[in-house]
N, C-alpha and C positions, 0 to 999 in steps of 0.2 A: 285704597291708596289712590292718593290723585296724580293728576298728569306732570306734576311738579314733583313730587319724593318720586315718581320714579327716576323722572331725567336726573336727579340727585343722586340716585343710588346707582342707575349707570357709569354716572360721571366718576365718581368712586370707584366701582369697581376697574375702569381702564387706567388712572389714576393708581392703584394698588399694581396692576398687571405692568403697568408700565415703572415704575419704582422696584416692581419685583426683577424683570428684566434688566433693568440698569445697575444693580448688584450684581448679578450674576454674570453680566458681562465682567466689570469692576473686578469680582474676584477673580473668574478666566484671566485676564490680562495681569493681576497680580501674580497670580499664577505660574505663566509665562515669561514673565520676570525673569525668573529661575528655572527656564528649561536648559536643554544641553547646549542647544546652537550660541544662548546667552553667558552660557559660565565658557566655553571657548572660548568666545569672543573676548569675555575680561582677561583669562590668562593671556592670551595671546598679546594681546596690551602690554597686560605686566612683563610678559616674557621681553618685546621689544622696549620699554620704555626701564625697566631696573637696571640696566647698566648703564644707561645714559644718566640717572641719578644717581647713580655710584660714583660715576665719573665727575659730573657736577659735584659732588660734595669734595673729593679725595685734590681736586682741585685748589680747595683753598686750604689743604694740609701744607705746618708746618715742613714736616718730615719727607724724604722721598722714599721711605718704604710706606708699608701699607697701613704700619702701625699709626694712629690719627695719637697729633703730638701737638695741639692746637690752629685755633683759627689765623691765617696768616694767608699775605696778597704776595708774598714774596714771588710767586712762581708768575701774576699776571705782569710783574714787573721785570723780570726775566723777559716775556712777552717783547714788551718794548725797548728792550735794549741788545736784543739778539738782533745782528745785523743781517746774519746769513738768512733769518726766517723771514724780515721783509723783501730782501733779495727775491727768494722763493714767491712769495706772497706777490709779488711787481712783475713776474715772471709769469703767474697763473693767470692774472688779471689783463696784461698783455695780450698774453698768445690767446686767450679766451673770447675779448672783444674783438680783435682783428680776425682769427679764426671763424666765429661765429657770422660776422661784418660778411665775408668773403664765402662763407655756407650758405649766408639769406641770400643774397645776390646772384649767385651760380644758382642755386637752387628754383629760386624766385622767378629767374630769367627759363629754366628747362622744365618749369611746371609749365609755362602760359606757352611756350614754345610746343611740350607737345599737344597741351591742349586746342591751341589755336592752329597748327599745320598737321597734316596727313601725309606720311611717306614712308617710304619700305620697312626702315630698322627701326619705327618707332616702337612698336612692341620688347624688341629686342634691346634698346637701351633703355627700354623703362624696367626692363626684368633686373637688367644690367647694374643701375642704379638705386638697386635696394642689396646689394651684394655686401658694401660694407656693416649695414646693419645687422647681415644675419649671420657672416663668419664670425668665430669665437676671437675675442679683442688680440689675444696672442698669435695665432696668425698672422693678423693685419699688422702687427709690431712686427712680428719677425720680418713679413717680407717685405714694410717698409726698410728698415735696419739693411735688409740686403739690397735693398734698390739702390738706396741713397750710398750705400759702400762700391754698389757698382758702376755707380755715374760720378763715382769722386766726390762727392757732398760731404762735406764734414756736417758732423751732428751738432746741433744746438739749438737755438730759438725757432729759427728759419725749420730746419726738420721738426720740428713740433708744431708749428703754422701750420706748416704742408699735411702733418699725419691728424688733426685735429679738423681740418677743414675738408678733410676724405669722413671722416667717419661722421661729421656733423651732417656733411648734404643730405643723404638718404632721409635724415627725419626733419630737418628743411623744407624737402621734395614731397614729402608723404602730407606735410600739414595743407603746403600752398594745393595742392592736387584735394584734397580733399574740401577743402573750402571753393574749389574751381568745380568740382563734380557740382553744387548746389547755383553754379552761376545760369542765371539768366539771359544765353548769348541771344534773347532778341533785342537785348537793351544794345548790344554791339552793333545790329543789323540799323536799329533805329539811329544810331549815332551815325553811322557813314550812308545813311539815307540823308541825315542832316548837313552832309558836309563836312564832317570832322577825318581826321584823314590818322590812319594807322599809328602812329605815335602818339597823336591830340588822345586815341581811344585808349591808348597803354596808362599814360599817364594820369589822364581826366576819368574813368569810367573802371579799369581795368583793376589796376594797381591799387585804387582808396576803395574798393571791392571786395577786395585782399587782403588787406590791410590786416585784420586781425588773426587770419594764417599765419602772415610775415610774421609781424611780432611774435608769437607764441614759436615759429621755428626757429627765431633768432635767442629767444630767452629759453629756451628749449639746447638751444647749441651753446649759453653759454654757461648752462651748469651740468650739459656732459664735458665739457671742456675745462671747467673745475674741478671734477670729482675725477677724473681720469688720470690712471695711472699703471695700468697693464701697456698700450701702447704708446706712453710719455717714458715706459722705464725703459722700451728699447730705443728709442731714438731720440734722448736726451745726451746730450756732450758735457767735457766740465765744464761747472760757475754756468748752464742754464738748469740747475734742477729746478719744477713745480715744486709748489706747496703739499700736494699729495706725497711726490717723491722726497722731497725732505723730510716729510713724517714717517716713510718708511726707513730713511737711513737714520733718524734720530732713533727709532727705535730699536733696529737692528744695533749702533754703536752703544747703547746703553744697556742691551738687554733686557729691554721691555716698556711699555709705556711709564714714562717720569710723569710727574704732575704738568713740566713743564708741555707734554705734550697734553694731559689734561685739561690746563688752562686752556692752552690754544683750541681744544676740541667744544668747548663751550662758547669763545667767543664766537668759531664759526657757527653752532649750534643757533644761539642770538641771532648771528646776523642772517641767517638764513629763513631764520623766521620772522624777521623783521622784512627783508628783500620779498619775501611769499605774498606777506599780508599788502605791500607798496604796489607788489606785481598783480595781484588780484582784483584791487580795486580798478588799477591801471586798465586790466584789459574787460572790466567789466564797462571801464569808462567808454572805452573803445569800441567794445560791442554793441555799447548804447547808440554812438553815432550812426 
């Protein structure tokens, strides 16, 4: 055999050895397709996403029992002619952006605050300031409700400002501080070497630094501040109820979810994942810079 059929028949044989291995890989990973952690996973799926397509469908029933009695828009036009639900709706979206507005801000201002000064109780109001995130939401309801009964406050918009922009800060404070643990204060050093003078650094170096904390605790504060309804139930007055708490009293006065609360729970369904996919790019845009 010469020096040629053999390099051939090596060549070959690694060639077979390595086709052989890439099957057997192939079939392992077929394999594992189908182990336990991957059939959890789908039920678990299905578990969370089947009533949300039950709901989607029962939606555009005729009928408001459960028996399906044909295809029909009647309930998304319901939708738009209920005056009380836009009320609600104008109510959530409100107290949401001003809330959330007034959580970046306070927030934003006592992240760069403790990080940039050193003094006694800083430890202490930073333990302080993660309180409302970790008491159970009905608490912080209840002893809003009694705070504001005990300084005379009548309940409504304004008590929902106030108890909305207490429970937003803490995760306001937690992003900005986290994004500040990664800052580079010798770019701060460099700046007032330069001449730039304590607000030029806030503004110019500090704050567009941050920038993508901000955002994310601000759009972070304004879909707890939408979905919230343990402490909007206690310190809500009449004619300011949210969009959460009118779903709970439409539900309660009818004795159980109507279509008409169907409809509604799809378009928010929609818009929430339309607002996701605008937000993601947004802050990937942001992160870019």
């Amino acid at each position: 055999m010469n020096f040629k059929s053999i390099i051939s028949s090596a060549f070959n044989l690694k060639s077979k050895k390595t086709h052989g291995e890439a099957s057997r890989h192939a079939k392992r990973a077929y394999r594992n397709r189908f182990s336990f952690s991957n059939t959890v996973f789908i039920i678990t799926i299905i578990f969370l996403f089947l009533p949300l397509l039950v709901l989607i469908v029962y939606s555009f029933n005729g009928s408001t029992s459960m028996n399906w009695t044909g295809f029909s828009l009647r309930w998304y036009k319901r939708l738009l002619e209920s005056r009380e639900l836009w009320r609600a709706f104008r109510n959530s979206i409100l107290v949401a952006t001003t809330s959330a507005f007034s959580a970046t801000v306070i927030g934003t201002i006592g992240a760069i605050g403790i990080n940039w000064y050193k003094f006694k109780m800083r430890g202490y109001i930073q333990t302080i300031s993660f309180l409302p995130m970790i008491l159970p939401e009905i608490i912080i309801g209840v002893s809003l409700s009694i705070f504001f009964a005990g300084i005379g406050v009548p309940l409504g918009l304004f008590t929902i400002f106030i108890a909305h922009t207490t429970f937003n800060l803490p995760f306001v404070f937690l992003m900005v501080m986290a994004r500040l643990d990664e800052f580079d204060f010798s770019i701060i050093e460099a700046a007032h070497d330069l001449g730039a003078t304590e607000r030029e650094t806030l503004f110019k170096i500090t704050l567009p630094i941050c920038m993508p904390g901000i955002v994310s605790g601000f759009l972070t504060a304004i879909t707890l501040s939408l979905e919230d309804f343990v402490i909007t139930f206690f310190v809500a007055g009449p004619g300011s109820s949210t969009l959460p708490v009118f779903i709970y009293s439409a539900i309660t006065r009818r004795g159980g979810v109507t279509p008409l609360i169907s409809a509604l729970s799809v378009v928010m369904i929609l818009g929430t994942v339309i607002l996701s996919v605008m937000l993601r790019k947004f802050l990937k845009f942001i992160a870019a810079k």
